[in-house]
N, C-alpha and C positions, 0 to 999 in steps of 0.2 A: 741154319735157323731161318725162316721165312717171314718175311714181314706182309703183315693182312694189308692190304691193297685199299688204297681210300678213292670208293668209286666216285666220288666227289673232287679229288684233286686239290685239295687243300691245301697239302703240304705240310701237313703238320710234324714237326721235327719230332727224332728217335728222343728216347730215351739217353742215350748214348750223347746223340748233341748238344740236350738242355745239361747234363752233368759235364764233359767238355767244356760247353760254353761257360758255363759257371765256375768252373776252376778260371777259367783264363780269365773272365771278369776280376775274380780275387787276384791272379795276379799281376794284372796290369791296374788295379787299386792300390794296391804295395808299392808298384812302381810309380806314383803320379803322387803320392801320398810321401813317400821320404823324398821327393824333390831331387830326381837321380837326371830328369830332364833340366839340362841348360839353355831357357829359350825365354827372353823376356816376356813374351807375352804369358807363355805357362807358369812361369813362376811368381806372376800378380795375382792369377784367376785358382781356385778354388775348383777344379773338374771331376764332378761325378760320372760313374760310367753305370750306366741303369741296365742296359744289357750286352748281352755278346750273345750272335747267333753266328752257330757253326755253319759252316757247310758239309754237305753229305759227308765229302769224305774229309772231313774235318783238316783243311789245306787251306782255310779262310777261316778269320773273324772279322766276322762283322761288329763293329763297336759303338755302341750307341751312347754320345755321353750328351752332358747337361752343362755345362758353365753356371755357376753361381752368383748370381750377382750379374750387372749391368753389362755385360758381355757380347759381342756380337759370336756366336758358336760357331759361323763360318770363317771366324778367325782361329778359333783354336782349332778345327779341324784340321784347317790348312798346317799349323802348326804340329799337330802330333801326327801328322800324315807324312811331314818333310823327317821327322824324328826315328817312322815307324821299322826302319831298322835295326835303332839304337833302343828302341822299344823291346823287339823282337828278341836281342840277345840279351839284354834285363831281366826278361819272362825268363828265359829258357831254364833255366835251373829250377823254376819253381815246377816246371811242365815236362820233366826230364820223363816219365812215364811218354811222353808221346813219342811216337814213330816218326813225323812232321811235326818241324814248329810249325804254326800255321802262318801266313800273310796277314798282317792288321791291316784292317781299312776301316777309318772312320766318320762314320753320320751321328747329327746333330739328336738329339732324340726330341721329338714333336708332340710327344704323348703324353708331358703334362701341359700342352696350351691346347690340346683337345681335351683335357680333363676341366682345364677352367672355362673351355667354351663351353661344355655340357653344364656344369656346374652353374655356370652364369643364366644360361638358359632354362635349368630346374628353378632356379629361383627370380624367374622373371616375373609380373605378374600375372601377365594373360595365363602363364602356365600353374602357377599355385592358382588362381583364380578354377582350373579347369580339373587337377588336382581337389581341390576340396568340394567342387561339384559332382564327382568320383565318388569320393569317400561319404560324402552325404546319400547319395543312391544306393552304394554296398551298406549302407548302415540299412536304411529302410529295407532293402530287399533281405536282408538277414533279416528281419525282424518278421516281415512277412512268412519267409520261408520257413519259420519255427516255428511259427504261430503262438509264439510267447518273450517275454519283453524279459 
């Protein structure tokens, strides 16, 4: 079976990866979720895991999680990174379908304080200020363009 070639280089993952990675998100949630980790820092903090990216030949996850609450997240990485064996053998049973357990490694995830910089910045003034100067033009110019109200 031939995979269509992305002349841009993108890298956009298979089909096969996003489902892989998304089993192993659920079960490394089960795992962090009944508290199977003994490690004081993990077991104060609350840790979401927002994504798992495979690798091609699905021998990595990549795991992107979130600490909840006032947390420094390069602590609990450090943390579930020193674990990620006892991690590994945890999953395994739920991922028994795989050929390779994969290697965990994980990063902090960064993509909701780029959601609140964006968010902070649509609701600044200058920007609704330029936003409703927008929306005033497209009102007028529809009106025009119909030539009826």
């Amino acid at each position: 079976m031939a995979r269509s070639h992305d002349p841009k280089g993108s890298g956009g993952l298979s089909q096969r990866q996003l489902r892989v990675g998304e089993q192993v998100r659920h079960a490394l949630a089960q795992v962090l979720q009944r508290g199977e980790i003994r490690d004081e820092v993990l077991e104060q903090t609350v840790v979401s895991v927002s994504e798992v990216r495979m690798s091609p030949d699905l021998k990595i996850a990549t795991c992107f999680i979130t600490p909840l609450g006032a947390v420094d997240p390069q602590l609990i990485v450090k943390a579930l990174a020193s674990h990620a064996k006892f991690i590994r053998g945890r999953v395994a049973p739920n991922l028994r379908q795989m050929k390779y357990m994969p290697e965990f490694r994980f990063r902090p995830d960064t993509s909701f304080d780029n959601f609140s910089k964006i968010d902070a910045l649509l609701r600044s003034p200058e920007v609704a200020r330029d936003l409703s100067h927008d929306d005033e033009n497209d009102d007028a110019g529809s009106v025009s363009r119909n030539g009826e109200e």
